[in-house]
MARSE-370751 format. One record per atom (N, C-alpha, C): x, y, z; residue in three letters. Coordinates in pm, whole numbers, plus 32768, in hexadecimal, padded with zeros to 4 digits. Atoms other than C-alpha are relative to their C-alpha. Example, Ala and Ser with C-alpha at 12.3 -4.5 7.8 and 13.67 -1.06 7.14 Angstrom:
MARSE-370751
80597F898000ALA
84CE7E3E830CALA
805A80788000ALA
7FAE7F897FFASER
85577F9682CASER
7FB3806D8049SER
//
This chain:
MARSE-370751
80567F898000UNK
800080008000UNK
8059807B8000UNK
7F8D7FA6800AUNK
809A814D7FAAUNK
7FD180658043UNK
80117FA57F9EUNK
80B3824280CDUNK
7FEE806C7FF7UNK
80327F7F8015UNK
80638369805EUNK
7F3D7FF57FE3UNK
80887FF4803AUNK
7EE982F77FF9UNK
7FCA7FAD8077UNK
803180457F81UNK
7EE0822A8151UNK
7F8A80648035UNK
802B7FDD7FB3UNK
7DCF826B821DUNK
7FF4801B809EUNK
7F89800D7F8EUNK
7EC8822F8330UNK
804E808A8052UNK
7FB37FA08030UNK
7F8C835882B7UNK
7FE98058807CUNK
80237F777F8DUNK
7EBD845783D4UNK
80067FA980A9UNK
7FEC801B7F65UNK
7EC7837E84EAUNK
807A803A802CUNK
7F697FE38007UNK
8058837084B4UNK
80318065800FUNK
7FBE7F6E8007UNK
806A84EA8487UNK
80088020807BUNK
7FEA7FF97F83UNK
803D84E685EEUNK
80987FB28060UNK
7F8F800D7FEAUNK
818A8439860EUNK
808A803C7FB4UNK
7FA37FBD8041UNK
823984F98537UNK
80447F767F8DUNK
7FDA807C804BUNK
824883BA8455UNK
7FCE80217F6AUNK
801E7FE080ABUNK
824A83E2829CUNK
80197F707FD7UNK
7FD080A28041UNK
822482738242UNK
800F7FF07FA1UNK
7FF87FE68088UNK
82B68221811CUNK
7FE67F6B7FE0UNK
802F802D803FUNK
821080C08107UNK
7FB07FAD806DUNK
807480417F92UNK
80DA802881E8UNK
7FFA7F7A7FC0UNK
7FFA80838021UNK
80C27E9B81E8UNK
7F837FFB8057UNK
809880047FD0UNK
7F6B7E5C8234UNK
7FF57F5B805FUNK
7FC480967F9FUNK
7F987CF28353UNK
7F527FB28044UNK
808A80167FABUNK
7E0C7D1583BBUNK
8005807A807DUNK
800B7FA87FA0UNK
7E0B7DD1850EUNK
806D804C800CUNK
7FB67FD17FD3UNK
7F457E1484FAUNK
805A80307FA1UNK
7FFF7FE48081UNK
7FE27EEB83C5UNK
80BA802C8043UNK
7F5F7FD28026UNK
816E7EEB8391UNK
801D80937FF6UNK
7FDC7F7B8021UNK
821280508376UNK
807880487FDCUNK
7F267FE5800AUNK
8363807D82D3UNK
7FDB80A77FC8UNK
7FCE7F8B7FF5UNK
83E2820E82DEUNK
80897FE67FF5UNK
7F907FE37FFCUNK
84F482A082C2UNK
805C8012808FUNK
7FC07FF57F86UNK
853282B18420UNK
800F7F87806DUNK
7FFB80817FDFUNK
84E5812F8430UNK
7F9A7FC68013UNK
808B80957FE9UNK
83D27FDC8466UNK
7F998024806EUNK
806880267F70UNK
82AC80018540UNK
7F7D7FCE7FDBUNK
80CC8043802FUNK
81457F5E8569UNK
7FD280698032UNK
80747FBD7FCAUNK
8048801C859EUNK
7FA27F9D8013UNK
804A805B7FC7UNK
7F577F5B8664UNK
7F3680397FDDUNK
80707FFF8009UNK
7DC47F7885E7UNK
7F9B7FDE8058UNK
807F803E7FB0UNK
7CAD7F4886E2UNK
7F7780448002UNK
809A7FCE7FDBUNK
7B307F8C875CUNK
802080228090UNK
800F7FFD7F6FUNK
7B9C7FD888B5UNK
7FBE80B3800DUNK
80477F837FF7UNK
7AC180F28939UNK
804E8053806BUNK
7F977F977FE7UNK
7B5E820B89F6UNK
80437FD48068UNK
7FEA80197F77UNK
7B39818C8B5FUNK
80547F648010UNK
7FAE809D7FF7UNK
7BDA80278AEAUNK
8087803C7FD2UNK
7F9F7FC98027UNK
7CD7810F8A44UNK
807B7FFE8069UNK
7FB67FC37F8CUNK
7D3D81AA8B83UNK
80107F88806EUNK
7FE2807C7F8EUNK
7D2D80528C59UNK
80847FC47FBBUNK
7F8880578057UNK
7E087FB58B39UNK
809E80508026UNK
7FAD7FB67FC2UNK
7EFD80D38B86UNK
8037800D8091UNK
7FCB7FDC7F8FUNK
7EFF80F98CEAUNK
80357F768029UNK
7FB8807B7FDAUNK
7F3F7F648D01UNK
80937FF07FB5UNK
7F9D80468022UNK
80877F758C2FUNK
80498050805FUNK
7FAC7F8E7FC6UNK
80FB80B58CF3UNK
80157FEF8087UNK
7FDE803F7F66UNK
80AB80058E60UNK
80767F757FCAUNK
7F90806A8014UNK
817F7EDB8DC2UNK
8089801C7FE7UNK
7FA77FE77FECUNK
82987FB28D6DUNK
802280548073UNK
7FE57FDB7F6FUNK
82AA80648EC8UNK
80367F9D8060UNK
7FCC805A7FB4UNK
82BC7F1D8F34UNK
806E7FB67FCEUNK
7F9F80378032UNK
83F07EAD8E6FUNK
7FC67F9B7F92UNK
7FFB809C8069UNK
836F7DB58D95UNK
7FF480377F4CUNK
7FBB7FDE8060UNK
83F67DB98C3EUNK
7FE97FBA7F7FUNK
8048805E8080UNK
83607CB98B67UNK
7F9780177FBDUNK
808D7FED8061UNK
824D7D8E8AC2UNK
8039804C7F8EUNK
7FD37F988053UNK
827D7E2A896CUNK
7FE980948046UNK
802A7F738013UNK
82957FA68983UNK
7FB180347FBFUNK
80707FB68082UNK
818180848905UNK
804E80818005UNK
7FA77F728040UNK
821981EC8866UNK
7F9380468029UNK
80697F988035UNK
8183831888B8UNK
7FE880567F83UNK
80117F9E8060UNK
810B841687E8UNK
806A8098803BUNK
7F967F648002UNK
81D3857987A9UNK
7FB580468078UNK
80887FA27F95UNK
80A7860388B0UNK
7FF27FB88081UNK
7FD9803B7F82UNK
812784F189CCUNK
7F697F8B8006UNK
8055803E8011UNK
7FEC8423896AUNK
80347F517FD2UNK
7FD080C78060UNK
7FEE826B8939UNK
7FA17FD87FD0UNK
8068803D806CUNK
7EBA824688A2UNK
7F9180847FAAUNK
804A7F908057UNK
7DFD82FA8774UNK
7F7A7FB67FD7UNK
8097800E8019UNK
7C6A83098766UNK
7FD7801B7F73UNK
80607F848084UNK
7BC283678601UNK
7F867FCB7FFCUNK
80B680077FC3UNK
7A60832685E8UNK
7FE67F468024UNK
801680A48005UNK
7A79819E85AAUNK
80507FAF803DUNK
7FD480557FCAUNK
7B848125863AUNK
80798054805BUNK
7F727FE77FA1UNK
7CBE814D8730UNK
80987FB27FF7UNK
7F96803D8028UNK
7E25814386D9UNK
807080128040UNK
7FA07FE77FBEUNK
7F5B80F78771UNK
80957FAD7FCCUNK
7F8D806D8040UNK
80DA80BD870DUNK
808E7FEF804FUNK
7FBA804A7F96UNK
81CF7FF1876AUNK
809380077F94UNK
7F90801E8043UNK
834C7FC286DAUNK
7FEA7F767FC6UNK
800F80688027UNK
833C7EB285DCUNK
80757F8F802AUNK
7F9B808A7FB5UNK
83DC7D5E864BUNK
7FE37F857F7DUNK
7FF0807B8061UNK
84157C468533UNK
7FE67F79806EUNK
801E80AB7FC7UNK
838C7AE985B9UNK
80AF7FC18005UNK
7F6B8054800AUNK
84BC79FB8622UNK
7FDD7F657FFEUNK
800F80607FBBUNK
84B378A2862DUNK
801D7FD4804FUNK
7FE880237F9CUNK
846778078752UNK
80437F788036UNK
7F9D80677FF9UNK
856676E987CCUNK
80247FD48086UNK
7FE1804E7F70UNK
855576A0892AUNK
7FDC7F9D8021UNK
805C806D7FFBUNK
84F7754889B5UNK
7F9A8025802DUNK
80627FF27FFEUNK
841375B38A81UNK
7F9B80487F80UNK
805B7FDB8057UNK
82B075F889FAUNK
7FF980A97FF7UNK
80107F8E802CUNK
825877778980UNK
7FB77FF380A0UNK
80277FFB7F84UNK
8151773E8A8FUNK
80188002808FUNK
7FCC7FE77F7DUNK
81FC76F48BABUNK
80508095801FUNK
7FE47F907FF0UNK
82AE783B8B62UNK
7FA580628010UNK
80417F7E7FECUNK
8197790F8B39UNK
7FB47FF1809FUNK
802C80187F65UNK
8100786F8C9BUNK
803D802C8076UNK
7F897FEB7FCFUNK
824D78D18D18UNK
7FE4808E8040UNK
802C7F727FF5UNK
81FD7A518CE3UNK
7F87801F803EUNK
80997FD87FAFUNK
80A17A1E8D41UNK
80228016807DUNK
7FE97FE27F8FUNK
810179D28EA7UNK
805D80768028UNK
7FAE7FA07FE7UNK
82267AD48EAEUNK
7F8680AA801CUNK
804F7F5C7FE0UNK
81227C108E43UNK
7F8E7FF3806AUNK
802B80007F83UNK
80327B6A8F5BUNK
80218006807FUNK
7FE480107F93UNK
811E7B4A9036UNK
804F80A98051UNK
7FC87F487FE8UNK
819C7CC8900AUNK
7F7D80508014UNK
80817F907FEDUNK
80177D4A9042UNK
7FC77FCA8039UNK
804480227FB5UNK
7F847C67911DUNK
7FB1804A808CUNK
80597FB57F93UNK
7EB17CE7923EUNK
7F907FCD8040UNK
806580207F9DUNK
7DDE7C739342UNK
7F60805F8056UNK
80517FC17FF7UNK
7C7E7CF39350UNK
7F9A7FBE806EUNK
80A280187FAAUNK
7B547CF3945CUNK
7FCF7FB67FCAUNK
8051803B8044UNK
7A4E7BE1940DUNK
7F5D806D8019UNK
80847FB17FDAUNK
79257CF393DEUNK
7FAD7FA47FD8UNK
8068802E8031UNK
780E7C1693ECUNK
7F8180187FA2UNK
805C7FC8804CUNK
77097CC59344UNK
8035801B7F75UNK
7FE97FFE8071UNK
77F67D289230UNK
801D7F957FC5UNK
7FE080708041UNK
78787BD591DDUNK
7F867FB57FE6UNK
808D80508033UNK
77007B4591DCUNK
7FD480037FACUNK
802C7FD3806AUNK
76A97C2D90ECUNK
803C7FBE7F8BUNK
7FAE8008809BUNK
77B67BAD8FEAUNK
7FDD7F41802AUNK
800880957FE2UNK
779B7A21907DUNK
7F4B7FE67FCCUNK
808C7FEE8041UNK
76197A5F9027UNK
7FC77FFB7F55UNK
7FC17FF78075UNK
76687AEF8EC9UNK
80277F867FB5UNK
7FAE80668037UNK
774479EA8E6DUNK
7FA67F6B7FF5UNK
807280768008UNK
766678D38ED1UNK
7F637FF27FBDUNK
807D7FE48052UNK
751479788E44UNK
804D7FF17F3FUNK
7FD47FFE8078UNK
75F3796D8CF9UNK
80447F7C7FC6UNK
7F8C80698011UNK
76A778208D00UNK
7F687F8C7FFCUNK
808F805E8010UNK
751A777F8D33UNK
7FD4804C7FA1UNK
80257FC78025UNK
74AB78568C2DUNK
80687FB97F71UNK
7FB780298065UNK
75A877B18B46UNK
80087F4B8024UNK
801E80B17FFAUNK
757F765A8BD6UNK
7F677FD17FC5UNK
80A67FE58008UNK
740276768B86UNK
800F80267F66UNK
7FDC7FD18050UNK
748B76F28A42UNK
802C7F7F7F7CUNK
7FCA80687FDFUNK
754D75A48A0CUNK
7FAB7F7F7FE3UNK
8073807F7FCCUNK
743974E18A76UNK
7F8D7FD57FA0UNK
80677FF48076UNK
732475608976UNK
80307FE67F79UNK
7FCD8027807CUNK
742675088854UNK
7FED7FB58019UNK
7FFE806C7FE6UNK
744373D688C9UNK
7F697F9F7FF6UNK
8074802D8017UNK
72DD73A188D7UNK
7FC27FF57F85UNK
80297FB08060UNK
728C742B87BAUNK
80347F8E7F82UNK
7FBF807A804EUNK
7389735386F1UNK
7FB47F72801FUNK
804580807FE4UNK
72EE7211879FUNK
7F827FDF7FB0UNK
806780308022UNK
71A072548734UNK
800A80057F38UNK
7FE17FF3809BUNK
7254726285ABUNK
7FD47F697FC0UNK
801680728021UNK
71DA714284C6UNK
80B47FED7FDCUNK
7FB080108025UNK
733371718445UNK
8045807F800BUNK
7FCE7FA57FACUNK
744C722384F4UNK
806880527F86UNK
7FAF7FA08027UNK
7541731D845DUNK
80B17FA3803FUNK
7F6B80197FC5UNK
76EC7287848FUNK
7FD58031804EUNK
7FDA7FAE7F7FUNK
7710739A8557UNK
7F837FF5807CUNK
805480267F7AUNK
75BD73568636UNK
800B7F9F805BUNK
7FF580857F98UNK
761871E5867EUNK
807F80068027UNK
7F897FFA7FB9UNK
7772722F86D8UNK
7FFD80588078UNK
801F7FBD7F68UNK
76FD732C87DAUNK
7FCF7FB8802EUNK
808380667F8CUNK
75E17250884EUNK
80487F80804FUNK
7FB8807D7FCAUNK
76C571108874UNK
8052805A807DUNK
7FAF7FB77F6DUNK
77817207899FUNK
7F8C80418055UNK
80697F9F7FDDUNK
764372BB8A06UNK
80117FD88090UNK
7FF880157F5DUNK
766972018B58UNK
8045801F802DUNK
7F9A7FDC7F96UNK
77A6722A8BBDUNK
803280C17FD0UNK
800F7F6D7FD7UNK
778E73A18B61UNK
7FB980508067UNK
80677FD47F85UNK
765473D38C50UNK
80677FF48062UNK
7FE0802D7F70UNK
771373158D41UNK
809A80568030UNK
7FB77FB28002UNK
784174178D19UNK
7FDC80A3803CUNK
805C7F877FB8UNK
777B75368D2CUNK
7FD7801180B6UNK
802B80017F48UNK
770974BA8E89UNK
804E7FFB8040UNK
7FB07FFE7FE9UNK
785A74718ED2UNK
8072805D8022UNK
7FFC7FA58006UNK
78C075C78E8DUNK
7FB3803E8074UNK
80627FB87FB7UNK
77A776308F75UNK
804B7FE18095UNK
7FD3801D7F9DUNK
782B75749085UNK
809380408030UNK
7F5A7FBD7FD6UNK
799575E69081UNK
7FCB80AE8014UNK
80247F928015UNK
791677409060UNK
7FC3802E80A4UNK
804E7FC67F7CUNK
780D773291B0UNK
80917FE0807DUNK
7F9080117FA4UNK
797076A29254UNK
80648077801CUNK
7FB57F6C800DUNK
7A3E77E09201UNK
7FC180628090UNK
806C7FD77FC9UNK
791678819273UNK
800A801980B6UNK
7FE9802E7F61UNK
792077E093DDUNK
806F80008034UNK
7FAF7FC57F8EUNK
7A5577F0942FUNK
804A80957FCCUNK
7FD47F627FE5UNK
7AAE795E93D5UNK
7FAE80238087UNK
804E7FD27F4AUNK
7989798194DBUNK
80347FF1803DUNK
7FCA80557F63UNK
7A2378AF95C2UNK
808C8052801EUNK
7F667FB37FFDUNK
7B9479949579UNK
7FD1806A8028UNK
801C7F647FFAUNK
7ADC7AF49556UNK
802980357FCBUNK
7FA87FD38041UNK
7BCA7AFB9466UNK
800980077F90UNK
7FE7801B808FUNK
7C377B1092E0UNK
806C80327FCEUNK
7F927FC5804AUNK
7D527B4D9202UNK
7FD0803F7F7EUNK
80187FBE80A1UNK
7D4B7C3F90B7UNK
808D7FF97FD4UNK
7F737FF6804EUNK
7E797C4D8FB2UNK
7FB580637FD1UNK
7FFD7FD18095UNK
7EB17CFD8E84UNK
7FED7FA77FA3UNK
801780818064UNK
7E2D7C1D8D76UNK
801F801D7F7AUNK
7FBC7FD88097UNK
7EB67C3A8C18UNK
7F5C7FCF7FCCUNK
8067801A805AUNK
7D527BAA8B98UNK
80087FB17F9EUNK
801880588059UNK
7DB87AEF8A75UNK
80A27FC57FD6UNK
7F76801F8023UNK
7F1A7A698AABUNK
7FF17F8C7F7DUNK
80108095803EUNK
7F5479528984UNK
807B80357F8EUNK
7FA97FC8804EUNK
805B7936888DUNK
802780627F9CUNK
80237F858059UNK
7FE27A258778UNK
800180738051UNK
7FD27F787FCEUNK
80107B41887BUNK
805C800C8049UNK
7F6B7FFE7F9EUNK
818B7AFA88B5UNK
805D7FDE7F9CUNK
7F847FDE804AUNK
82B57B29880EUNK
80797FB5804AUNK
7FAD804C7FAFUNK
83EE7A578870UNK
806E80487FE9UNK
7F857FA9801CUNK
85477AFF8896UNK
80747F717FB5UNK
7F938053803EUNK
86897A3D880AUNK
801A7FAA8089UNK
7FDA80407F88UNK
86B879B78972UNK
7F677F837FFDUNK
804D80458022UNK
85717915892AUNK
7F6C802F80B2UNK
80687FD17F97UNK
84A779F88A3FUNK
7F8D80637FB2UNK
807A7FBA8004UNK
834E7A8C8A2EUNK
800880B17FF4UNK
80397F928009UNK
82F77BEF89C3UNK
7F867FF48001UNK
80927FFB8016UNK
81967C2C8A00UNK
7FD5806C7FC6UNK
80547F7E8045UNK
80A67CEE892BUNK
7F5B7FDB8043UNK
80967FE77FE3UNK
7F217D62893FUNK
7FF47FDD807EUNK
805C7FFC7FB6UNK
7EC87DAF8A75UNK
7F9380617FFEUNK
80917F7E800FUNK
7D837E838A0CUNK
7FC67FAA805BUNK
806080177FE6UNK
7CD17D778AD6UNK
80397FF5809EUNK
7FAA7FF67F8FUNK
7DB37DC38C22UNK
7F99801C8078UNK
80437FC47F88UNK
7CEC7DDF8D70UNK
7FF47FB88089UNK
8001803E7F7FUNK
7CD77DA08ECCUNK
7F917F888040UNK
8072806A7FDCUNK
7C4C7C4A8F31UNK
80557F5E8051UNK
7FB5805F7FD6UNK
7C937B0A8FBDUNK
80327FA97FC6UNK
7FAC806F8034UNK
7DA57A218F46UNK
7FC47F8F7FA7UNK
803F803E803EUNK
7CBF79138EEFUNK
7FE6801C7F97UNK
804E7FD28069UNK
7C1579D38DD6UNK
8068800C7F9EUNK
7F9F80228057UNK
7D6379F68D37UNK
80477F897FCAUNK
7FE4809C8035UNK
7DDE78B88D37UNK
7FB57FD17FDEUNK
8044802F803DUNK
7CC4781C8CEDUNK
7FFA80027F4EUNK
7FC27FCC80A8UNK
7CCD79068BA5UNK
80407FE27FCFUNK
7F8B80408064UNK
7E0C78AD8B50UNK
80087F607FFCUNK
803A808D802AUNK
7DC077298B6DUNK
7FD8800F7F8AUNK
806F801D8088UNK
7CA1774B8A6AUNK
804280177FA7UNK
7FE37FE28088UNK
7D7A77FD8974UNK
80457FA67FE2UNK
7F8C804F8019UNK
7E81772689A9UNK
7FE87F827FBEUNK
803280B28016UNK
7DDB75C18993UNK
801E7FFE7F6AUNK
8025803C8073UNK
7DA775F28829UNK
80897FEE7FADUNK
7FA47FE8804FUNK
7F0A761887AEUNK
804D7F7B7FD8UNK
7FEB8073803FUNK
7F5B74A687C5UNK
7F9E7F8C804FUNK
804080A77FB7UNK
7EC473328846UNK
80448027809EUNK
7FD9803A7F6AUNK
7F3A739989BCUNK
7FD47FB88054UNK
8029807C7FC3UNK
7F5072B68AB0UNK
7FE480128075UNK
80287FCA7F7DUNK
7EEE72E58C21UNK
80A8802A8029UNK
7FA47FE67FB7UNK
805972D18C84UNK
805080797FD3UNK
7FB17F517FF7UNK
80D774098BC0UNK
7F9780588026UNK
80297FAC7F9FUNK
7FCE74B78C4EUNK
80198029806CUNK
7FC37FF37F97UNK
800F74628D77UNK
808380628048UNK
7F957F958005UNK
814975118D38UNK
7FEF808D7FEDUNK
80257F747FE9UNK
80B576458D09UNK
7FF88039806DUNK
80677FD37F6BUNK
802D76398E53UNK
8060800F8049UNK
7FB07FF87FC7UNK
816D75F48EA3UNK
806A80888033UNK
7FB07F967FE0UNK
825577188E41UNK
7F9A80748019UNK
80327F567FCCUNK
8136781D8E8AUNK
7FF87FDD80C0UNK
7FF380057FB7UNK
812C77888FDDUNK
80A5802F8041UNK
7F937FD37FADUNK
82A877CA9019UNK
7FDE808D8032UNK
801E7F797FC1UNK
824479379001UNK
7F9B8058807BUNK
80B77FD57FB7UNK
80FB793D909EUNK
7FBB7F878042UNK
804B807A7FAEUNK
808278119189UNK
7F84802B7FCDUNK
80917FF37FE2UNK
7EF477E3914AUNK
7FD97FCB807AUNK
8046802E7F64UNK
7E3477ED9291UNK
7FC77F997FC8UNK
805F809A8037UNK
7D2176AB9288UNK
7F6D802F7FBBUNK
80737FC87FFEUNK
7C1777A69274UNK
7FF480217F52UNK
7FFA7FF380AEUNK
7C98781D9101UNK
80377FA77FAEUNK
7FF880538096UNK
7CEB76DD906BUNK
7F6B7FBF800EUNK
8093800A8035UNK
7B7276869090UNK
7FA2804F7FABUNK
801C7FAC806CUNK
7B2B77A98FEAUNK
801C7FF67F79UNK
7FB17FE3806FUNK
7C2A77918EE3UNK
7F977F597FDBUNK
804C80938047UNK
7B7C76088EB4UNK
7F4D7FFF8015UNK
80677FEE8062UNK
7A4376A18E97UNK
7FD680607F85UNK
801B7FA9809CUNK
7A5E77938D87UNK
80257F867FC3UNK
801E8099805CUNK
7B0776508D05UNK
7FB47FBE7F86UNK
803E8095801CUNK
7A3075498D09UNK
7F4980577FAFUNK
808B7FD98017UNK
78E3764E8CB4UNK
80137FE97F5CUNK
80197FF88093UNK
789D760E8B38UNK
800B80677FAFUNK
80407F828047UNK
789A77568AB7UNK
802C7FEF7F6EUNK
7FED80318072UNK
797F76E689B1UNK
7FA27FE77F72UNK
805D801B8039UNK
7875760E892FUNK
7F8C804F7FC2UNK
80A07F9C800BUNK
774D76F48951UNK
802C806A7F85UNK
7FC97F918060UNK
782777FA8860UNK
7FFF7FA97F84UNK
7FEB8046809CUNK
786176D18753UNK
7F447FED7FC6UNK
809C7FE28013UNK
76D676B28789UNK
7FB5805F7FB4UNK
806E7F73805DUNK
765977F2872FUNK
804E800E7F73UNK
7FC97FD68072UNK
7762780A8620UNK
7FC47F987F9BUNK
805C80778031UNK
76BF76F58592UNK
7F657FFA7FBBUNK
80AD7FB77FF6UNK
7556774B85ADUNK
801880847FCBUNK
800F7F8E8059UNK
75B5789F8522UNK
803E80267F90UNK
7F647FED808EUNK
76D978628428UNK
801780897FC5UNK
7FC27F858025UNK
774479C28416UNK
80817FE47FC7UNK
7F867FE88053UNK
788C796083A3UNK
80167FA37F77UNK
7FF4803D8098UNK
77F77869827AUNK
80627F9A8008UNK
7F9680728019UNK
78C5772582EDUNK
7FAF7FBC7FE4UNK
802A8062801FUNK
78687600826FUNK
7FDB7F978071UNK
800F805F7F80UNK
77DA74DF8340UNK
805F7FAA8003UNK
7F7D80467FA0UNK
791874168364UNK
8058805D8030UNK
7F9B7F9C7FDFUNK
79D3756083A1UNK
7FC87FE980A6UNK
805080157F99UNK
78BC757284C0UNK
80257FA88062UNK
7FEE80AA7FB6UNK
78DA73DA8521UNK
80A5802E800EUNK
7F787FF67FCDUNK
7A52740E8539UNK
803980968058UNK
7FE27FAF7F8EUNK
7A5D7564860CUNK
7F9E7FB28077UNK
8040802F7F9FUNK
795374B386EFUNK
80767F738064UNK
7F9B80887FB7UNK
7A55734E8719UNK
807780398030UNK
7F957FF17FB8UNK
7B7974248762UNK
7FE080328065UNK
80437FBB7F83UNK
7AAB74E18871UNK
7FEB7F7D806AUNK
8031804E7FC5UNK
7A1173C188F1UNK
80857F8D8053UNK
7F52804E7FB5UNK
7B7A72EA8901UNK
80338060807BUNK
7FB37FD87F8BUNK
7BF6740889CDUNK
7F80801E8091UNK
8060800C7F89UNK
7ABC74168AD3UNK
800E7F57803BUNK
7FD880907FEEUNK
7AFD72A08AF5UNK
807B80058047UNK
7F847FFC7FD8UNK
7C6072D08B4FUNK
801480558098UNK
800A7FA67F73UNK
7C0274028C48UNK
7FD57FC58079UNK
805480577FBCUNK
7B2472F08CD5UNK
80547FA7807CUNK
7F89805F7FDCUNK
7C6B720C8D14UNK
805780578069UNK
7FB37F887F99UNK
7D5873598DA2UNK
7FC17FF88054UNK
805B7FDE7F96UNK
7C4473C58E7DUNK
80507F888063UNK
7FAD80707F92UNK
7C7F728C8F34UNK
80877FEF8035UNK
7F7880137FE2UNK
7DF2727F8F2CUNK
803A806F804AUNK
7FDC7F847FE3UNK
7E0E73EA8F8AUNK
7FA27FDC80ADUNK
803980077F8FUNK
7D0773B190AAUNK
80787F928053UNK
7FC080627FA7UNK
7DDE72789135UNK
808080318018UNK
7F927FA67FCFUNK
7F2773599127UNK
7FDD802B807BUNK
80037FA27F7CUNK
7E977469920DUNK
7FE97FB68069UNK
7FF380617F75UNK
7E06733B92FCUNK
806E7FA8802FUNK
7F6D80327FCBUNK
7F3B72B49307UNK
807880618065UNK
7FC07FAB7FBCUNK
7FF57415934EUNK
7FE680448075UNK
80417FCD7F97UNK
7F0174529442UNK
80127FB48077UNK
7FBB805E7FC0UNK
7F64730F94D0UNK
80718004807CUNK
//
């Protein structure tokens, strides 16, 4: 694309940047100058996610930690630019390396997880009334999608003749319910004993750690990118996140998981209270319920084995979470031991 006819061109003028050739990447558009490579980063983040996305890289460098790309300001001391549609922000471009360590990518990025939890952690009051409200929430929404679940399932049954993709959900339909409830249970456990503490922990949560938002150095360590979805919450909710993304990248097996659990634990012990948490975001289906509606609404025009085969790799890894859960539960009763 030639930089002078970019529509790029005015964001940039705010960096004092004359591109002389834009590489269009999807979200994220190349920028060679004369003064050198950068991305400019594309998003929908609205003002107030703007300013959270910001103030979480700027508490992370106060606190020393060094593994996030840099964002550039603008000539006007500004890191992110609004125009009517979207919000932009840039970063020094970094060439991909290949990655060559034994360990997995994952275990590295689990690595960092615990490190930036373990640099913002904090111990909060258990306000009863406020945590009901969100334990309420969560559960009016998690039956609301089990119920969701349930009526496909039915629905398919009463088919003279099913759809692939209906009888491959339906043949699991049980042991998804029975996940869901499973989920429920770990969840009212959290629940009870924060009561019983009075207590809770919050981090800093990166939101969507997974390999596509990390860059490896020549040493074969983690740079992290995108945190637009950065905010204060409990540990669980992050890891959990980064599980899901993770599962899909190969056939894992419980035991390199496990290892995940491992090196974010060097940084960050989990109390007992948040690995029931973390194994019920888990074990809850939501997964599923998303391949569901995509399904039933085919906005993106896949085909039904595209469908049947995002549903079996979902379903393999809820199966597997099924297996952890357990192995992860018999750890902590052991360490508790």
């Amino acid at each position: 694309m030639n930089g002078g006819q970019s529509p790029y061109a005015s964001v940039l003028f705010y960096y004092d940047l004359y591109p002389q050739e834009i590489e269009d990447l999807g979200k994220v558009k190349k920028i060679t100058t004369h003064q050198g490579v950068y991305a400019l980063k594309e998003t929908t983040m609205t003002a107030h996610q703007a300013d959270e996305f910001i103030h979480a890289l700027r508490k992370l460098t106060r606190l020393g930690y060094k593994q996030a790309v840099p964002i550039l300001p603008t000539k006007y001391g500004e890191y992110t630019i609004a125009t009517g549609t979207h919000t932009y922000y840039l970063m020094p471009w970094m060439e991909p390396i290949e990655y060559t360590a034994r360990e997995s990518q994952e275990e590295k990025l689990a690595s960092q997880l615990g490190v930036i939890h373990r640099l913002t952690v904090k111990t909060e009051p258990f306000l009863k009334e406020q945590i009901d409200e969100s334990f309420q929430q969560l559960l009016i929404r998690w039956e609301r999608r089990r119920l969701e679940l349930t009526r496909f399932a039915d629905q398919a049954e009463r088919k003279t003749y099913m759809s692939p993709f209906e009888l491959t959900f339906l043949t699991h339909a049980f042991m998804l319910d029975q996940m869901a409830l499973t989920a429920k249970d770990h969840l009212q456990k959290w629940y009870d004993l924060c009561l019983e503490r009075g207590k809770y922990r919050t981090v800093l949560c990166h939101g969507r750690i997974q390999r596509s938002h990390a860059l490896f150095s020549p040493a074969n360590e983690p740079l992290l990118l995108n945190f637009e979805r950065a905010s204060i919450d409990t540990p669980a909710r992050d890891i959990a996140s980064f599980c899901r993304y993770s599962f899909p990248n190969a056939y894992w097996s419980e035991e390199e998981v496990l290892r995940w659990f491992m090196r974010y634990e060097r940084h960050l012990p989990l109390l007992e209270e948040e690995k029931y948490l973390t194994f019920a975001y888990l074990n809850f289906p939501e997964p599923i319920a998303y391949a569901m509606e995509a399904y039933v609404n085919n906005q993106s025009q896949m085909s039904e084995l595209e469908h049947v085969q995002r549903l079996e790799k979902r379903l393999t890894s809820m199966r597997k979470v099924q297996r952890l859960t357990q192995k992860l539960i018999v750890t902590s009763e052991q360490k508790q031991s």
